[in-house]
Each structure stands twice: as structure tokens, then as C-alpha cells.
C-alpha positions as CSV (number, residue, x, y, z in Angstrom):
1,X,0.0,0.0,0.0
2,X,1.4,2.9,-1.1
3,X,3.1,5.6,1.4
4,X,0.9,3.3,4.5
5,X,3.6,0.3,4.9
6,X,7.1,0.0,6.0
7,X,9.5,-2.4,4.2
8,X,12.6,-3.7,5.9
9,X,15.6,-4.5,3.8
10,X,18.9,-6.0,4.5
11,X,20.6,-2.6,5.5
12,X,17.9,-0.1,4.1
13,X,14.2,0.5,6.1
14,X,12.2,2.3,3.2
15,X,8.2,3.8,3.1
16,X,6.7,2.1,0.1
17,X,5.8,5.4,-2.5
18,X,5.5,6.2,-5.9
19,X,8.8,7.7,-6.2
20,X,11.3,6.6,-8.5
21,X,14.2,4.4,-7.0
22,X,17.7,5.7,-7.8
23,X,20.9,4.2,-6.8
24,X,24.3,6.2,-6.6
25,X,27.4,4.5,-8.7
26,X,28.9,3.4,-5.1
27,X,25.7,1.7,-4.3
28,X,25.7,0.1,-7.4
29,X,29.6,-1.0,-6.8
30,X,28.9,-1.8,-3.3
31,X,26.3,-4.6,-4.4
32,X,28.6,-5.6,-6.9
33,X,31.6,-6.4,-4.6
34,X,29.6,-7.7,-1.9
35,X,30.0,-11.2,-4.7
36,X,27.4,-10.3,-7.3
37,X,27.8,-12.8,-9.8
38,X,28.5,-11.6,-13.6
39,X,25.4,-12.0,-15.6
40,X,23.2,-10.8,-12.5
41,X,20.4,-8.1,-13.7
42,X,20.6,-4.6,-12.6
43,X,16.9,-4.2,-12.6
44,X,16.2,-4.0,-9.0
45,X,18.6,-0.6,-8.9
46,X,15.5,0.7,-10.4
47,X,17.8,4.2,-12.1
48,X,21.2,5.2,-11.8
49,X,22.7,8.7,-11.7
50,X,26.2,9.5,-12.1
51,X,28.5,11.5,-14.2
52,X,30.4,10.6,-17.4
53,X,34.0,11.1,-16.8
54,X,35.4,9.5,-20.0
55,X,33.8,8.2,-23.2
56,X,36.0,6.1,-25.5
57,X,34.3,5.6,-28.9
58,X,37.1,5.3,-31.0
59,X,37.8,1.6,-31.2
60,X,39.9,-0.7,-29.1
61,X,39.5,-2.6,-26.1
62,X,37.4,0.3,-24.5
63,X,34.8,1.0,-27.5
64,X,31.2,1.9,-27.1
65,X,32.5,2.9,-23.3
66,X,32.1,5.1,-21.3
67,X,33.2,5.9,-17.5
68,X,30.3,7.1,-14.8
69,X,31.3,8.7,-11.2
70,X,29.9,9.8,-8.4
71,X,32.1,12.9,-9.0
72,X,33.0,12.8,-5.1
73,X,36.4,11.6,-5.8
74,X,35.8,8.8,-3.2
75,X,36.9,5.2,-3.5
76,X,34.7,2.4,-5.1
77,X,32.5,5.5,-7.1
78,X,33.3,4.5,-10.5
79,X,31.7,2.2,-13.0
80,X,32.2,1.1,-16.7
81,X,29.2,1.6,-18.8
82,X,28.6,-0.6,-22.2
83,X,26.7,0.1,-25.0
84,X,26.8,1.4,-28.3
85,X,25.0,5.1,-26.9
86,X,28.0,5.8,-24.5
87,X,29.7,6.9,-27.7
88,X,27.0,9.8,-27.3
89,X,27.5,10.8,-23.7
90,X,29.3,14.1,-23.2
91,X,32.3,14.3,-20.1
92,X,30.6,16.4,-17.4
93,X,27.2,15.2,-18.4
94,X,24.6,14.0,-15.2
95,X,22.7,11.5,-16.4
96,X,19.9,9.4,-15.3
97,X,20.1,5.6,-16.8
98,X,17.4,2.7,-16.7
99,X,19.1,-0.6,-15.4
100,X,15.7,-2.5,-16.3
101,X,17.6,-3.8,-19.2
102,X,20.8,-4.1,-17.3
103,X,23.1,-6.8,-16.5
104,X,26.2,-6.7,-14.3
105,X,29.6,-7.7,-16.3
106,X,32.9,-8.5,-14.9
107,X,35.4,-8.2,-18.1
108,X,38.8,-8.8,-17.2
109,X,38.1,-7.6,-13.5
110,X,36.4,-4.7,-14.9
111,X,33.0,-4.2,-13.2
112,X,30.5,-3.1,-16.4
113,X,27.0,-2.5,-16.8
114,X,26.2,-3.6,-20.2
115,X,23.0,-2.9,-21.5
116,X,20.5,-5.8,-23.4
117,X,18.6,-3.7,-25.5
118,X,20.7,-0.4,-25.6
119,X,20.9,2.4,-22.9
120,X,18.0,4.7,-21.9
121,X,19.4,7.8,-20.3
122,X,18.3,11.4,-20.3
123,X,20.7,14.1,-19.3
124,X,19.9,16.2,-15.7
125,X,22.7,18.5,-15.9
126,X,26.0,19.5,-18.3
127,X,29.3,20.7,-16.9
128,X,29.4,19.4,-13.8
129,X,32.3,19.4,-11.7
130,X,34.7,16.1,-11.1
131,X,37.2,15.8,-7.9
132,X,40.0,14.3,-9.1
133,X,41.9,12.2,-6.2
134,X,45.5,11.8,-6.2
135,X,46.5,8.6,-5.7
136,X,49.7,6.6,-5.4
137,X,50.3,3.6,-7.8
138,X,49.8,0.7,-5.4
139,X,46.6,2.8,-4.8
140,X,46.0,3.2,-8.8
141,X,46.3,-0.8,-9.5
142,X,43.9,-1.9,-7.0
143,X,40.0,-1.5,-8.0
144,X,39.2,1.0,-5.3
145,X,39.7,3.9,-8.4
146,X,38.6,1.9,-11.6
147,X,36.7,4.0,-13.8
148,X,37.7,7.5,-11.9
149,X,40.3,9.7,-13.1
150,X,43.1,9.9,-11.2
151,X,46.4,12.0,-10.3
152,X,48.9,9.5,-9.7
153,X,51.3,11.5,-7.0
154,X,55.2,10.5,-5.9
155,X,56.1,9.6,-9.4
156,X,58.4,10.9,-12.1
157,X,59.6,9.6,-15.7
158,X,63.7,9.6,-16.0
159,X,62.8,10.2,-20.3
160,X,62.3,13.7,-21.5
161,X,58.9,12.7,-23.4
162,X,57.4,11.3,-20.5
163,X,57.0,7.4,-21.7
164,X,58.0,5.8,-18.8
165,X,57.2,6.1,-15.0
166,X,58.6,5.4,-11.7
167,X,57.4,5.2,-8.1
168,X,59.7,6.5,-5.6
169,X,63.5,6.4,-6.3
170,X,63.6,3.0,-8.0
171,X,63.3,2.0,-11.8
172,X,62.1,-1.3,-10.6
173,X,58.5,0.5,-9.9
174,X,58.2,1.1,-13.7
175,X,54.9,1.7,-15.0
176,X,54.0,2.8,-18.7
């Protein structure tokens, strides 16, 4: 009955309503690391909002991708979307995205929402502001910033163009 009943979750009390469910990208990623197998629909997130940080339609191993935050600069707030329409989304962009169609997919470690029958998104806001964390490598090649952009701090390249990368004092930290 709607707006007369309370429903108990696992961590979340909620009144039932009319309004429409939406899920933050770290609630999305929190469900997802607490062992949510790949393959697993989405649908039950009801609508994500988040905003695109990075859209890569140019071919390669990230086409038709696109990268949504939280913004907050926060560990665990970025996600890999999949889909043909990323290609569209515009960095800085809010949007809004139906997971009714959505499936959780881990590619190569890579936690993805990839979309059955194409994306449905509308845009809430342009331009919005990203924090940027800056994080060190060990911090970088964990999953606690996948999809975010990063700073990577206490490094420095020994090469004039800027090819190669160290951590610390050592060459043996190399990272290209």
C-alpha cells in the first residue's frame, strides 16, 4: 500500500511510495563487490545517476565505453558503462540511466553495466564538476579507483617525453 507500509531490507528500512528508485554509482559497486555474480540483472537498482567522466568511442578494447562517477572523488565510485549510446554521452554530463535492461559484467576484472537492448538515459545536468583524487600507484592498480580519473602523486619519468614512469627512487616501480 502505497506511502501506508514500511518495508525492511537488509541494511535499508524504506516507506513504500510512488517515487522513483535511484541508486548512486557506489551503491551500485557496493552490491557488486559484496560477490554479485557476472550475468546478474541490474533491474532491481530501479535508475542510476552518475556523471560521465570518459567516453571512449574510438575503437579498441574500451569502444562503445564510457566511465560514470559519483564525482566525489571517493573510493569504489566509478563504473564502466557498455553500450553502443556511450559513444554519445558528453564528459561532465549528469545522467539518469534505466538498469531495467541491465546486467552486471565483470570483463577482465572490470566491473561493467552492459545494456540488453541499448541504454536509456536522459541528461539532468551539463558541466558538472569532477574531484580528481590523487592517488599513489599501489593505490592506482587496486579496484578502489577503476573507472575514476586519477592523479597519480610520488612519481616521475627519467625520459624527457614522458613514456616511462617510476614510483619513488627506484626504476624497478616502472609503470607505462
Amino acid at each position: 500500500k502505497i506511502g501506508e507500509e514500511v518495508f525492511t531490507g537488509s541494511e535499508k528500512s524504506f516507506l513504500a511510495s510512488d517515487e522513483v528508485v535511484i541508486a548512486t554509482v557506489a551503491d551500485v559497486v557496493a552490491a557488486l563487490r559484496e560477490g554479485m555474480e557476472s550475468g546478474a540483472s541490474l533491474a532491481s537498482f530501479g535508475n542510476l545517476e552518475g556523471i560521465v567522466a570518459a567516453v571512449n568511442g574510438e575503437g579498441g578494447n574500451y569502444n562503445n565505453k564510457a566511465s560514470l562517477v559519483d564525482g566525489n572523488g571517493e573510493a569504489y565510485t566509478g563504473i564502466i558503462l557498455y553500450d553502443p549510446a556511450a559513444n554519445e554521452m558528453q564528459v561532465g554530463d549528469k545522467i539518469r540511466i534505466n538498469l531495467s535492461n541491465a546486467i552486471y559484467e565483470n570483463y577482465n576484472s572490470l566491473r561493467e553495466i552492459k545494456f540488453n537492448e541499448g541504454v536509456n538515459y536522459e541528461v539532468i545536468s551539463s558541466d558538472n564538476e569532477i574531484v580528481t583524487p590523487e592517488v599513489t600507484i599501489a593505490e592506482a592498480l587496486t579496484d578502489q579507483y577503476q573507472a575514476m580519473r586519477i592523479t597519480l602523486k610520488d612519481v616521475y619519468s627519467a625520459d624527457a617525453e614522458g613514456t616511462t614512469w617510476y614510483s619513488g627512487t627506484s626504476s624497478a616501480a616502472n609503470v607505462n
